[in-house]
N, C-alpha and C positions, 0 to 999 in steps of 0.2 A: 643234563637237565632232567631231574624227577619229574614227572608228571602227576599231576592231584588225581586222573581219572582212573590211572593206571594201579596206583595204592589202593582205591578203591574196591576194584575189581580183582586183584589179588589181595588184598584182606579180608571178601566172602569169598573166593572159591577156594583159596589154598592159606588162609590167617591160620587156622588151624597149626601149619607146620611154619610159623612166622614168612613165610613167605613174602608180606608185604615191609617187615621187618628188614630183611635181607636185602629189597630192592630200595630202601632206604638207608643203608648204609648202616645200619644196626643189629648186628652179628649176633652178640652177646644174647640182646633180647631173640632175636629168632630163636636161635639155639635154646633158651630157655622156653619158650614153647613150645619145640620142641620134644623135650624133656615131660612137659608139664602132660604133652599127648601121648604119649609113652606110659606115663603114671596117670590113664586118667579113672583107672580104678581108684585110686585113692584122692587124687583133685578134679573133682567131678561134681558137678547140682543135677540133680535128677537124671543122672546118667548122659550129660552133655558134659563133654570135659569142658574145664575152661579154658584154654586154648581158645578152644571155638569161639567162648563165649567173648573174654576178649578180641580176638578178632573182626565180631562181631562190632560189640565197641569203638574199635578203632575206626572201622568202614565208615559207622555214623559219626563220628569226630571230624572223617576228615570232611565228609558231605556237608556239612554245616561251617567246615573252617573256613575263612573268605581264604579267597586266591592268592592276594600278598602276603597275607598270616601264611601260608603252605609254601610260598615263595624262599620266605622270608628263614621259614625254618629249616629246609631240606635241601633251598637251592643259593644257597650264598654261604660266606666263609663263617657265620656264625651258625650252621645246622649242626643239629645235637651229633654227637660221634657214636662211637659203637657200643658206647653204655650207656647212650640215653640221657648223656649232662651235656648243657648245651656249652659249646664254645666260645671262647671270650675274646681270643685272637685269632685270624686266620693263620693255616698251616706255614703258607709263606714268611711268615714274620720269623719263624724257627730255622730258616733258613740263610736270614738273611745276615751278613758277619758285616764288618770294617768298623773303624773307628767314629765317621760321621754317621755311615747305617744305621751304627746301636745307639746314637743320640736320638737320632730321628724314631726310633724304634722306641724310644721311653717316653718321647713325645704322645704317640700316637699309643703307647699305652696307657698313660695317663688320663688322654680324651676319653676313649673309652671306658675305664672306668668311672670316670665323672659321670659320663650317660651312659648310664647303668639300662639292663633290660625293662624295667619297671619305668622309669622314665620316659622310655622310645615308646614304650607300649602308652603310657600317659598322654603324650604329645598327640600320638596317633588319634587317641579318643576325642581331646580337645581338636584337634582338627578336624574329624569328622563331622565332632557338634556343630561347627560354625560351618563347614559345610552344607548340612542340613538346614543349618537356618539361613544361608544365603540362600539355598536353593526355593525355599519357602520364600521371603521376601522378593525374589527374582518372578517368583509366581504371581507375589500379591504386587507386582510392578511396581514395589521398591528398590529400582535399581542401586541407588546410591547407596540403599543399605548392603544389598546382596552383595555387591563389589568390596564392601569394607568385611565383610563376615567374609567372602573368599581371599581377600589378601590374607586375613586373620590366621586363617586356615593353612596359605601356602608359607606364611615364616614358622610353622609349627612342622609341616609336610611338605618340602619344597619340591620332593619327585613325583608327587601324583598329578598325575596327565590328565588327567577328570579335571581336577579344581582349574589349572589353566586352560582347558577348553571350558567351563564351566565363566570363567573369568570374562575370558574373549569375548563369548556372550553380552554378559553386562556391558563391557565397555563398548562393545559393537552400538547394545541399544541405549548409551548412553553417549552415543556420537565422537568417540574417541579411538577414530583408527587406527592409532601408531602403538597403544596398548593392546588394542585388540589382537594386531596381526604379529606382535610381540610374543603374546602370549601364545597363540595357534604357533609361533615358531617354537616355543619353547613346550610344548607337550609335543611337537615332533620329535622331537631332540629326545624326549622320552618313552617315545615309543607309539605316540598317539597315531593311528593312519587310518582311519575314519572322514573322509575327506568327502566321499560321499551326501555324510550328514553336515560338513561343512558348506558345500555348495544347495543344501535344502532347507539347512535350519533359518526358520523366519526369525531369529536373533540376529545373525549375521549379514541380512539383508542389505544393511547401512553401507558396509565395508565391500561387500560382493562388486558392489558398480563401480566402485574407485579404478582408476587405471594404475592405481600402485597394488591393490590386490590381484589385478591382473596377471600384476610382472611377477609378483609371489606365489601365483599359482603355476603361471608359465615356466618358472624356474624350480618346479617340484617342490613348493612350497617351502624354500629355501629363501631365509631373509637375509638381504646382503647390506651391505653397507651402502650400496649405491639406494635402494630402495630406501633404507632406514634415512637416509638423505631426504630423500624428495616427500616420505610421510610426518619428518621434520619440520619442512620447509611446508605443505602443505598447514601444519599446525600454524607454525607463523601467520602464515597469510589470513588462516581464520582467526585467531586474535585479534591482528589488526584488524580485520575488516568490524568485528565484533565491536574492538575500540572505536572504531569510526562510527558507529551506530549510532553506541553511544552519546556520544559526541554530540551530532548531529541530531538525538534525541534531546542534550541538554539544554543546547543552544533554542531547540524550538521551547522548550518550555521556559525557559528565560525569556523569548520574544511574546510569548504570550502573554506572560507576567507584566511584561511594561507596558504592553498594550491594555493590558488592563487597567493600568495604572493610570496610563494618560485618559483610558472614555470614565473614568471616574473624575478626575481632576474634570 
C-alpha cells in the first residue's frame, strides 16, 4: 500500500533522483531523472536542474490530489506501471488460463472497456455534485430532498462510505430506521469506523434510542438478519398504526359532516 504522505516527502528531499518515482513503482521515470540530473548542465533553468524542478511539481500534484484519486492510481490493479501508462487489466487476468477462465476473462474485458477511464472519472464528478447538494439541502432541512440527491449520488458511486453515512443521516431525521441503520451497516462494510460520531451526531438521535440500534451497536455494528427482522416488523407496526390514525381521523370528519347536516336540517 503506497502512501500519499510518503511520495510527498520523497518527492522534496530526494524527487531530484526520482526517488518518489521509484517508490511508486515507476522505474523508467526515476531513471530518467535521473539522467536528466546528471545532465543538468544542459537541462537546467536558472541553474536548478529540472529534475528538481519536476519533482517539485509532483510534491504539489500529489498535495492537492484527493485521497481516492491517489488510491485509485498507485494502489489498486489499474496504477500506471513503470512507464507511466496507466493499466487497463490487472496483472492477474494474464495469469489466468482454462477454457471457462478465458470466457470469463473476455467478459470482464469487455466491461471494462465500455467504462472506460473518462467515464469513471465522469461518474465520480456527477456524484459528487449531487453529493454537495444533498449535503446543502440536508443543511437547509430538506431532508426529502438531501436523500434523493444522496441516493442519486450512491447509484453513480456505490463505494463511498461518506454518502451512506451521509444517507443514514437523512433517513435517521426523516424517521426511517431500517434505511438508516442499513446504510451505517453498509459504510462499515466499507471501511466507515467513525462510530464515535455515530453515537454524537444530532441526526442520528431518532435511531440511537431504538432497542434495535442497541442490538447493532452491541453486536459491533453488525446488521444481522434477526435485527433486520424486528426493524421490519417495527416498520409494519408503524404503518398500521399510522393507517389506523388515519382512519380514525376520517371517521371523525365524516361524524362531523352529519352532524352538521342534521343542526341544519
Amino acid at each position: 500500500m503506497k502512501k500519499k504522505w510518503v511520495a510527498i516527502f520523497l518527492a522534496i528531499i530526494g524527487g531530484s533522483f526520482g526517488m518518489h518515482r521509484f517508490y511508486l513503482r515507476q522505474t523508467e521515470i526515476g531513471i530518467l531523472y535521473i539522467l536528466l540530473l546528471i545532465l543538468r548542465n544542459i537541462f537546467s533553468i536558472f541553474g536548478m536542474p529540472i529534475s528538481t524542478l519536476l519533482s517539485w511539481y509532483d510534491a504539489y500534484k500529489f498535495m492537492i490530489m484527493d485521497p481516492n484519486e491517489f488510491d485509485r492510481k498507485y494502489n489498486s490493479y489499474y496504477f500506471r506501471d513503470r512507464y507511466g501508462n496507466r493499466r487497463e487489466m490487472p496483472k492477474v487476468q494474464n495469469q489466468r488460463r482454462g477454457r471457462y477462465i478465458l470466457l470469463d476473462e473476455n467478459q470482464e474485458t469487455t466491461k471494462r472497456n465500455q467504462s472506460s477511464y473518462f467515464d469513471l472519472r465522469k461518474q465520480r464528478k456527477e456524484s459528487q455534485n449531487y453529493k454537495n447538494s444533498g449535503i446543502r439541502k440536508f443543511k437547509d432541512y430538506d431532508i426529502k430532498g438531501a436523500i434523493q440527491d444522496f441516493k442519486r449520488a450512491i447509484d453513480l458511486d456505490p463505494n463511498d462510505k461518506a454518502l451512506h453515512f451521509n444517507i443514514a443521516c437523512a433517513y435517521s431525521m426523516n424517521e426511517e430506521a431500517t434505511n438508516a441503520i442499513t446504510h451505517l451497516n453498509k459504510a462499515r462494510l466499507l471501511g466507515f469506523n467513525d462510530w464515535e460520531n455515530v453515537m454524537n451526531h444530532e441526526a442520528l438521535a431518532y435511531i440511537r434510542v431504538l432497542p434495535e440500534f442497541e442490538a447493532f451497536r452491541n453486536n459491533q455494528y453488525i446488521l444481522t438478519d434477526s435485527i433486520l427482522e424486528r426493524l421490519n416488523k417495527r416498520d409494519r407496526d408503524l404503518l398500521e398504526e399510522l393507517q389506523n390514525a388515519r382512519k380514525v381521523k376520517t371517521e371523525l370528519l365524516l361524524d362531523t359532516k352529519q352532524n352538521w347536516k342534521n343542526e341544519l336540517s
